[in-house]
C-alpha positions as CSV (number, residue, x, y, z in Angstrom):
1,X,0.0,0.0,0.0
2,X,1.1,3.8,-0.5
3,X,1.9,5.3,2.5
4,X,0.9,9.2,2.9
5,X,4.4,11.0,3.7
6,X,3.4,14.4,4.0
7,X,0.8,16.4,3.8
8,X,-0.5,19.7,2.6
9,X,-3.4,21.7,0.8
10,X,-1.2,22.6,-2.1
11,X,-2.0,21.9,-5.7
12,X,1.5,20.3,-6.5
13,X,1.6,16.6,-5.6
14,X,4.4,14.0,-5.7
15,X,4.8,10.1,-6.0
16,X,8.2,8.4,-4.8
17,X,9.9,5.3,-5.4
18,X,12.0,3.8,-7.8
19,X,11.8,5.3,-11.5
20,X,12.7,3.5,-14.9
21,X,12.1,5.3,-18.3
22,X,13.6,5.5,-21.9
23,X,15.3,8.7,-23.2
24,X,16.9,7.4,-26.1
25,X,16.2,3.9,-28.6
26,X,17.9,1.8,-26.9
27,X,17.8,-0.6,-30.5
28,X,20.0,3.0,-32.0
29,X,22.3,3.6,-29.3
30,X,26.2,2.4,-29.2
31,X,25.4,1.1,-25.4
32,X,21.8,-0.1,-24.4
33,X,21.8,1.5,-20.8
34,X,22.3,4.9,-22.7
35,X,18.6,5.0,-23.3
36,X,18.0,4.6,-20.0
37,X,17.2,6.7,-17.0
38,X,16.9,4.9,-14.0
39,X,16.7,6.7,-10.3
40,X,16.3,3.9,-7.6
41,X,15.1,6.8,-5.1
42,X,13.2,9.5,-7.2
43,X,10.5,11.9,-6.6
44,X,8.0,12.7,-9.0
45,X,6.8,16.1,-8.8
46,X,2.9,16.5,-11.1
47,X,1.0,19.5,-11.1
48,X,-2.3,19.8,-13.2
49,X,-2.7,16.4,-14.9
50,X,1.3,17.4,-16.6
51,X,4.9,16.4,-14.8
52,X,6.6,19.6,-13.5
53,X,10.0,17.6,-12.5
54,X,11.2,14.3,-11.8
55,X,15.0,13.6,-9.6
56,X,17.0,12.4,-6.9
57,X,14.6,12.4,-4.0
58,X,17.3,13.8,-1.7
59,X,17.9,16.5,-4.4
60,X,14.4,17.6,-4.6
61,X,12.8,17.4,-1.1
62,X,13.7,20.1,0.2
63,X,12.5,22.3,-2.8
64,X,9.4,21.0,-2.4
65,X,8.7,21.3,1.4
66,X,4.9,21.3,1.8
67,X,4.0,19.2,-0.9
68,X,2.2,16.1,-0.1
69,X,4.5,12.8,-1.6
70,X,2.8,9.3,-1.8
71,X,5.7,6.7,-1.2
72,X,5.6,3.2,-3.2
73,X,8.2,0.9,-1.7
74,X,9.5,-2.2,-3.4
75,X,8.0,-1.4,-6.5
76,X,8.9,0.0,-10.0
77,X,7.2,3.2,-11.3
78,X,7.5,3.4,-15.2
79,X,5.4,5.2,-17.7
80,X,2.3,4.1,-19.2
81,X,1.6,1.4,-21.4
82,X,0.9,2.3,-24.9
83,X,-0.8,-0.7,-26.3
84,X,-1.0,0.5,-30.7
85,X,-3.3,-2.4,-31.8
86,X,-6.3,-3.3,-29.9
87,X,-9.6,-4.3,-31.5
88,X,-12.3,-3.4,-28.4
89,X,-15.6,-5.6,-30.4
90,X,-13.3,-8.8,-29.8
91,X,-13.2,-8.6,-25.9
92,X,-16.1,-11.5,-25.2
93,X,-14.6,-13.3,-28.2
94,X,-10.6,-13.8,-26.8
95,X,-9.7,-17.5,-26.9
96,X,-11.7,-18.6,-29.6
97,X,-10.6,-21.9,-30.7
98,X,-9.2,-23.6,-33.5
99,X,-9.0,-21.1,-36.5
100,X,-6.4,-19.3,-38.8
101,X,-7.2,-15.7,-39.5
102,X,-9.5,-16.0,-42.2
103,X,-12.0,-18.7,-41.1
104,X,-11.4,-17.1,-37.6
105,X,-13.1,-14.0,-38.9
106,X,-15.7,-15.7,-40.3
107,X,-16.5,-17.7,-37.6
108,X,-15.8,-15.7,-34.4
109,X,-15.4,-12.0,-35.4
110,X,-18.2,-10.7,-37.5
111,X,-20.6,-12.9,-35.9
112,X,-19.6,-10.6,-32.4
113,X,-19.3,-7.0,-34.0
114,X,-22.6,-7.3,-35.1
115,X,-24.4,-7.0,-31.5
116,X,-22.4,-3.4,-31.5
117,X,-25.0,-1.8,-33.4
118,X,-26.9,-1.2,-30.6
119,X,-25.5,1.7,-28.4
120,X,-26.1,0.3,-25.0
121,X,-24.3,-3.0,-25.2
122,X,-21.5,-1.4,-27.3
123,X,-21.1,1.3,-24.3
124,X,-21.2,-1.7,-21.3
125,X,-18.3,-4.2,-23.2
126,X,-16.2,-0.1,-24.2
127,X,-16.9,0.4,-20.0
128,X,-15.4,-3.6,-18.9
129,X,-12.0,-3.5,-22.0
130,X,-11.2,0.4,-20.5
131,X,-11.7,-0.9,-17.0
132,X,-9.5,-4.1,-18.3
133,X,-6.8,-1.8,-19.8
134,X,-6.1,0.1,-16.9
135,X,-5.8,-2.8,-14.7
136,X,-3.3,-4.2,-17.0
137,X,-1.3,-1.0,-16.7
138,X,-2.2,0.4,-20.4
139,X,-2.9,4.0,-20.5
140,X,-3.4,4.7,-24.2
141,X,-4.3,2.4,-26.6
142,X,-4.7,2.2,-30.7
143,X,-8.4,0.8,-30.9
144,X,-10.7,-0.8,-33.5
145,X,-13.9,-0.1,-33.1
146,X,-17.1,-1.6,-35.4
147,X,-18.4,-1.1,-38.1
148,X,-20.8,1.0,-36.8
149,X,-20.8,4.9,-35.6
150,X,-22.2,3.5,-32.6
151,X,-19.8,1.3,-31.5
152,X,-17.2,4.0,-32.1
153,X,-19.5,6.8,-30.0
154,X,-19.7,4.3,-26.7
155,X,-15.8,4.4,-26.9
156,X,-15.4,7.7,-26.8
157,X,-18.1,8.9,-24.4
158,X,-16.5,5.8,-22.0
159,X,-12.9,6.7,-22.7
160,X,-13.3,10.6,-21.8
161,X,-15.3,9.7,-18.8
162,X,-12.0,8.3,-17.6
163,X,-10.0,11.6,-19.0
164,X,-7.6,8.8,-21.5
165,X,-5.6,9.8,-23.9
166,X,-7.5,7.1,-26.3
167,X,-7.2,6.6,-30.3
168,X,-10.2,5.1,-32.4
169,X,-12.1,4.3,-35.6
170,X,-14.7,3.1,-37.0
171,X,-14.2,0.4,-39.2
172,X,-14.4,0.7,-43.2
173,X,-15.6,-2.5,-44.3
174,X,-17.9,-2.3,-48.0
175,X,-16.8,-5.7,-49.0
176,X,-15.7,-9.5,-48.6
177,X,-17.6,-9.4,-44.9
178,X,-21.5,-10.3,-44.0
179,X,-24.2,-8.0,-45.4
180,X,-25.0,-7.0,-41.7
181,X,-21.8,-5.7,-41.4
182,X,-21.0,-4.0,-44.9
183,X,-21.2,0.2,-45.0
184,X,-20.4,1.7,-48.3
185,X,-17.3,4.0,-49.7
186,X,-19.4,6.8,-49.4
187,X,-20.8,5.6,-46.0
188,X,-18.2,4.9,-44.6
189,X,-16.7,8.6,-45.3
190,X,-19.6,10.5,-44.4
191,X,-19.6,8.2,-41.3
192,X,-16.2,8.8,-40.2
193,X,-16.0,12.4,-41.3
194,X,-18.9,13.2,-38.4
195,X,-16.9,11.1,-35.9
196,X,-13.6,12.9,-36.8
197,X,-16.0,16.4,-36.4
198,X,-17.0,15.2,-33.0
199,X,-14.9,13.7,-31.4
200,X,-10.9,14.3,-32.5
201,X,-9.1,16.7,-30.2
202,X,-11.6,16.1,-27.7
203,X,-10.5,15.9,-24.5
204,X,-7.5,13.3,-25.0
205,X,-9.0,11.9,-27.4
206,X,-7.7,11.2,-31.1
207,X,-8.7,9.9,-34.4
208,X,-8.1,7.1,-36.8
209,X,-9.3,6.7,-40.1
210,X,-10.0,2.1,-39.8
211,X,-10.5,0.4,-43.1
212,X,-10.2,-3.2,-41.7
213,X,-8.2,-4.4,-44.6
214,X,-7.4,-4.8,-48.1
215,X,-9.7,-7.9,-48.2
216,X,-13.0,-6.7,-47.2
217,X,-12.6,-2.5,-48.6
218,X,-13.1,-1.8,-52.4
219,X,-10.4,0.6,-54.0
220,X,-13.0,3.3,-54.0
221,X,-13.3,2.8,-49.9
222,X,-9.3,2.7,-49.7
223,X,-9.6,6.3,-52.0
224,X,-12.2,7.7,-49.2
225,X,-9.9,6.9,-46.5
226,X,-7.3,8.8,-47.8
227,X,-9.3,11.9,-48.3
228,X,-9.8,11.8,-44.6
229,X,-6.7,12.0,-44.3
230,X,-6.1,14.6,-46.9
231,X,-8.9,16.9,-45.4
232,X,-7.7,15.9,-41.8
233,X,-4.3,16.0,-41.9
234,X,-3.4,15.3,-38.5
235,X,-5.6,12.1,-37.9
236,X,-4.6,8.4,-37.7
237,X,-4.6,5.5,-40.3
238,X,-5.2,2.2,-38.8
239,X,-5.2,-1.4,-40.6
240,X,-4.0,-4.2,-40.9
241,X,-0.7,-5.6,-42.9
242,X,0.5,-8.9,-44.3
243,X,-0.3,-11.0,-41.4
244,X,-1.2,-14.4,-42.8
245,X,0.4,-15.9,-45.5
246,X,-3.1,-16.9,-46.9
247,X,-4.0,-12.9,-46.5
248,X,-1.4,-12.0,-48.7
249,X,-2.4,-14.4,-51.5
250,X,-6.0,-13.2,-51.6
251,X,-5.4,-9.9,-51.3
252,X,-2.8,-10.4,-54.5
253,X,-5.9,-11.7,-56.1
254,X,-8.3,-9.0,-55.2
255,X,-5.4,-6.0,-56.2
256,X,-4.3,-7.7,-59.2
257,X,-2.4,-4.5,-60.7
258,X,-0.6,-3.9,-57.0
259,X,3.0,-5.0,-56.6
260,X,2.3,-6.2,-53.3
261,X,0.2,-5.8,-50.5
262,X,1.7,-2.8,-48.9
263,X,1.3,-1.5,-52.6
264,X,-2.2,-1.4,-52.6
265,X,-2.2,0.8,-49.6
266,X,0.3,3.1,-51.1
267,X,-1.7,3.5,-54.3
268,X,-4.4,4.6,-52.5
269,X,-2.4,7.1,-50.6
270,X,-2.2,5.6,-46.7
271,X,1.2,5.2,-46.3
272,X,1.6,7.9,-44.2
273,X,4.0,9.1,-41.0
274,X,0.5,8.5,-38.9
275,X,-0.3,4.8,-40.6
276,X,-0.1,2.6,-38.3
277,X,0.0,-1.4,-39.5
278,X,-0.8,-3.8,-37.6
279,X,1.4,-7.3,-37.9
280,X,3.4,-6.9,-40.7
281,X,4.6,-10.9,-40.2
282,X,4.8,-11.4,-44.1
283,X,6.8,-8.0,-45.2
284,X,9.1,-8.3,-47.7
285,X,12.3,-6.4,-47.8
286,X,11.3,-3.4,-50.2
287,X,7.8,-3.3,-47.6
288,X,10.0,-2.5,-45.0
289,X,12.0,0.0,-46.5
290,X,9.3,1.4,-47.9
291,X,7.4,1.8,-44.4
292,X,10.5,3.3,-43.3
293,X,10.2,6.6,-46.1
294,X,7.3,6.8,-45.3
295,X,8.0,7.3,-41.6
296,X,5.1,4.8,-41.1
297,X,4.8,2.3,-38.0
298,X,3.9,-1.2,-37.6
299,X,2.5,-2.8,-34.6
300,X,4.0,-5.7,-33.7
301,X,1.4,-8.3,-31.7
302,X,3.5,-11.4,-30.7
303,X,0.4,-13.3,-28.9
304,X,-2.0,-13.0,-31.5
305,X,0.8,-14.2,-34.2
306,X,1.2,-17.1,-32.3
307,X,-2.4,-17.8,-31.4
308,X,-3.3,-17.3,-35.3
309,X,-0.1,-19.6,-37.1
310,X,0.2,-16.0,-38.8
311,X,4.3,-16.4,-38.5
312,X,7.3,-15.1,-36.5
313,X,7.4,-10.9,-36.9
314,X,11.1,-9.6,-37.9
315,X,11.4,-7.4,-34.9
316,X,15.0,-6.7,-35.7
317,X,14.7,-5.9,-39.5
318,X,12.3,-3.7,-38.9
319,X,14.5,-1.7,-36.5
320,X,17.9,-2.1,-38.7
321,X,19.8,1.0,-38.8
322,X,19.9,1.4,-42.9
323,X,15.9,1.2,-42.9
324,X,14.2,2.0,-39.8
325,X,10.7,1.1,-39.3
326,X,8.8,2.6,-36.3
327,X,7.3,-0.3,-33.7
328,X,5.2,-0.9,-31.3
329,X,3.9,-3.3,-29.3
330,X,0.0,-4.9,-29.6
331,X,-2.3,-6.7,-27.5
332,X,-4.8,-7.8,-30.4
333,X,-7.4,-8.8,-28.0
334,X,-9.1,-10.6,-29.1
335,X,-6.9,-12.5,-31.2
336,X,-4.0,-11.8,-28.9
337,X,-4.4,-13.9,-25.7
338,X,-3.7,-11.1,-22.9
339,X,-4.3,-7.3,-22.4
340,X,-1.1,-7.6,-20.1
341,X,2.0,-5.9,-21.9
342,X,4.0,-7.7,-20.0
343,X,2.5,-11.0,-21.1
344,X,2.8,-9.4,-25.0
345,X,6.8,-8.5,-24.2
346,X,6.8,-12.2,-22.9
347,X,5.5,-13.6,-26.4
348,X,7.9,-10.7,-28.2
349,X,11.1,-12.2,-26.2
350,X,10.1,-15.5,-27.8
351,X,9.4,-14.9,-30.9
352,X,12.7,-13.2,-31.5
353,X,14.6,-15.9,-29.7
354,X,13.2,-18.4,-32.3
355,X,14.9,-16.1,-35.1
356,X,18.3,-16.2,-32.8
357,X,18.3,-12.7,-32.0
358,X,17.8,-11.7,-28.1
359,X,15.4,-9.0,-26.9
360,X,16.5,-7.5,-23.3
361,X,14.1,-6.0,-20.9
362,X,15.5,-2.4,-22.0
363,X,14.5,-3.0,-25.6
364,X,11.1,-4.6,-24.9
365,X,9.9,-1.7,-22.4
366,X,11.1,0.8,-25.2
367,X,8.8,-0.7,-27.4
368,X,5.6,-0.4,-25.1
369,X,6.2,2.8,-23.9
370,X,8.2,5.4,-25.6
371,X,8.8,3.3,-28.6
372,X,5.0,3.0,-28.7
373,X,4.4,6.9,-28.0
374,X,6.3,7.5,-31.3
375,X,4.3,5.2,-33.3
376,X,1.7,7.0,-32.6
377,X,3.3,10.8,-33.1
378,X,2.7,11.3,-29.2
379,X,6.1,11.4,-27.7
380,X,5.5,14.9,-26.9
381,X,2.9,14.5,-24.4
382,X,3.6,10.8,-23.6
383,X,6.1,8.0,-23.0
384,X,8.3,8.7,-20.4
385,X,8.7,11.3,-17.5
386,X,10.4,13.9,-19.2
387,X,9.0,17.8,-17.7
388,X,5.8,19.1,-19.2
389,X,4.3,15.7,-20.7
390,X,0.9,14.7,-19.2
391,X,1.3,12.3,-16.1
392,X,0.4,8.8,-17.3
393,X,2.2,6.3,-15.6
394,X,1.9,2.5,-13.2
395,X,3.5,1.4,-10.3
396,X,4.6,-2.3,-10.8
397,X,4.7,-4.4,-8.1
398,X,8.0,-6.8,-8.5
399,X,6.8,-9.0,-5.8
400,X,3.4,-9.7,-7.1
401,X,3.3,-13.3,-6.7
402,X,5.3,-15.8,-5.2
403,X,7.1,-17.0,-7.8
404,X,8.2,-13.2,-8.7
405,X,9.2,-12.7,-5.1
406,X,10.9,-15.6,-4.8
407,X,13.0,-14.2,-8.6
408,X,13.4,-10.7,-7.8
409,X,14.4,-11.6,-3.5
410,X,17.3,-9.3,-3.3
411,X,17.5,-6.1,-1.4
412,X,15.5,-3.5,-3.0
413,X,15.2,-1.4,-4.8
414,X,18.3,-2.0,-7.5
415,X,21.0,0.3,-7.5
416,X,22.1,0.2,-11.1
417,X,20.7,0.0,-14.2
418,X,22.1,-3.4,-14.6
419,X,20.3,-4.9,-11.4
420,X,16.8,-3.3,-12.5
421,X,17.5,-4.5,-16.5
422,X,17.4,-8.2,-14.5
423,X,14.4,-7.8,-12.0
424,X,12.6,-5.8,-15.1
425,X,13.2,-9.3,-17.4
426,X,12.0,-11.3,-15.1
427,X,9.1,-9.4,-14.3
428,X,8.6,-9.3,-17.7
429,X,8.4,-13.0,-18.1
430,X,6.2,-13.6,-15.2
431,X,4.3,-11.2,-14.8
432,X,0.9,-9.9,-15.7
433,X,-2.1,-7.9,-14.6
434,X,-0.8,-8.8,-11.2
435,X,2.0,-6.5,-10.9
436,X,0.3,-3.5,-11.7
437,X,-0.3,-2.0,-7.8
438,X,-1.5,1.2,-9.5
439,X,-2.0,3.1,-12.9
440,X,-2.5,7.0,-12.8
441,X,-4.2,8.9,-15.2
442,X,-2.9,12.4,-16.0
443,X,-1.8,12.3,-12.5
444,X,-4.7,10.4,-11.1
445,X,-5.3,7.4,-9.1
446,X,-7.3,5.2,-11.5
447,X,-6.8,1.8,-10.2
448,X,-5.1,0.0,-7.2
449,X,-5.0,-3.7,-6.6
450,X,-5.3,-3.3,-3.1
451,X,-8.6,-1.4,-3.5
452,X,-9.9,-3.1,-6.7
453,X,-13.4,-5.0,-6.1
């Protein structure tokens, strides 16, 4: 439990503990503890939602006298999770057996977005996967919503109720998908352009244009999504990539005149610094270097790649230094297994260790928080403790369960950045939605295990 330290009627507020964050790629710097700031006895000074300071606690008490500091012992405070591939329809549908991505759709998936249509039920499952998220330590998220305006309105009104800094779309969908669940190209604009009217820039809320993917949108639909962008220039593009071999083969039969499947997005004008793609298992070499003029991101989702068959995700060509690709992390609930981070770093470690590459704790936690603030163009306000951004950030509990206390036993907190690189790894392995003692929201208690129901 947080134990109150001080206290005083003043506006400023501050947490301490131990504090780990990224200033720097740690894939892009000559030594991997370069990127990384780590203060084993910090104090975080928040004012307003924003971070005023963070330091040395012994340097900054006495500069901050009267201020009332809540104290988290034994545990590891770290920025937000930025989960940049989510799809919030799919929550009652996670573990569905059996299927590859295609018959999986057809069988699970459209058969479930259809029932968010109807405002209320969309609004209860957007209430339980926010509530979920925030447990899990995830304070902004990439989201898919429906088809339907509906679906995408319950987000939103459930997300700014909890003052998140949230990004979603309503999905574009005019063909290859059940007539229940088909809009038009012209639908599917005029749709999304009152959505973008309404509700981007609200709040902390953001934008993103959703065609589902090449498979089930017409060329015309794929042309209306990029006039969205064209009329609003600072919005989102959110699809999916080349994530099933089987994928790629159709959608080389439904775009006969592209040279590829990243082509047909590029023809249509969405490959864009704000496209975001989602998998990206299949890429070929000239995909990734074209992703990387383009400034545009993938979203790399290690439990729904394995879940799927989709294939192993080339972490480590997409972040060679002669073509960079910007990546994140993904959840893909609900064809990823977890909303846990730490559960989808687990899956990431794997998948890269089967390629015979290593991923260290520093280079995972890159990718799921700053690493996933610049995917999304946010690492301004977001993605690490750096003065001025807004104050999202968890409290990770390195003790959480046995078997973690047990791994992580020595004296806390680590000294060096070396003895937190090996507690963070481990908790990284183990854990999962049991680790996160608390998530704050622009400086905000939102959750705390010890006071969850």
């Amino acid at each position: 439990m947080p134990t109150q330290t001080k206290t005083s009627v003043a506006s400023i507020k501050a947490i301490r503990g131990a504090f780990l964050d990224f200033i720097a790629d740690p894939f892009f710097v000559p030594e991997e503890l370069e990127s990384v700031r780590y203060i084993p006895d910090g104090l975080l000074i928040l004012e307003n939602g924003h971070i005023q300071e963070l330091g040395e606690y012994e340097q900054l008490k006495n500069k901050y006298p009267a201020v009332p500091i809540t104290a988290y012992s034994d545990c590891l405070i770290m920025p937000g999770f930025i989960d940049t591939h989510i799809h919030f329809p799919q929550t009652e549908m996670i573990a569905a057996y059996g299927e590859q991505l295609l018959e999986w759709l057809n069988k699970y998936t459209f058969p479930v977005e259809s029932k968010f249509k109807d405002r209320d039920y969309a609004q209860k499952i957007a209430s339980f996967f926010l509530d979920e998220l925030i447990k899990n330590g995830t304070t902004t998220a990439l989201v898919f919503a429906a088809v339907f305006p509906e679906s995408v309105e319950a987000f939103f009104t459930e997300a700014s109720q909890r003052n998140l800094r949230m990004i979603c779309g309503k999905v574009m969908m005019d063909r290859n998908a059940p007539e229940f669940l088909r809009d038009t190209a012209i639908s599917s604009y005029e749709d999304s352009k009152k959505l973008i009217q309404k509700w981007h820039k609200n709040g902390r809320l953001l934008y993103a244009v959703t065609p589902r993917f090449a498979v089930t949108s017409t060329e015309e639909q794929l042309r209306m999504a990029a006039k969205l962008l064209e009329e609003f220039p600072d919005v989102y593009l959110h699809t999916h990539l080349s994530e099933n071999v089987k994928e790629v083969e159709l959608v080389a039969q439904l775009f006969p005149e592209s040279k590829g499947y990243l082509d047909v997005y590029d023809r249509a004008g969405l490959v864009k610094e704000r496209s975001i793609f989602a998998h990206g298992v299949q890429l070929r070499d000239d995909e990734f270097k074209r992703l990387s003029e383009a400034k545009s991101a993938i979203s790399f989702c290690p439990t729904s790649n394995l879940f799927l068959g989709s294939g192993l995700f080339k972490l480590f060509q997409a972040k060679s230094k002669k073509h960079p690709v910007k990546v994140g992390l993904g959840t893909d609930v609900g064809g990823g297994t977890s909303f846990s981070m730490l559960q989808t770093a687990n899956k990431a470690y794997k998948i890269v260790q089967l390629q015979g590459d290593k991923l260290s704790a520093f280079k995972a936690l890159f990718l799921a928080t700053l690493g996933g603030a610049k995917v999304l163009c946010l690492e301004d306000k977001i993605g690490n403790f750096d003065a001025g951004k807004e104050a999202d950030f968890i409290v990770l509990d390195l003790k959480a369960t046995p078997l973690m206390a047990l791994r992580n036993s020595q004296t806390p907190p680590a000294k060096t950045k070396a003895e937190i690189a090996e507690k963070a790894f481990a908790t990284m392995i183990l854990g999962d939605d049991r680790a996160i003692q608390a998530t704050y929201i622009a400086g905000e208690l939102a959750y705390h295990k010890n006071q969850a129901n």
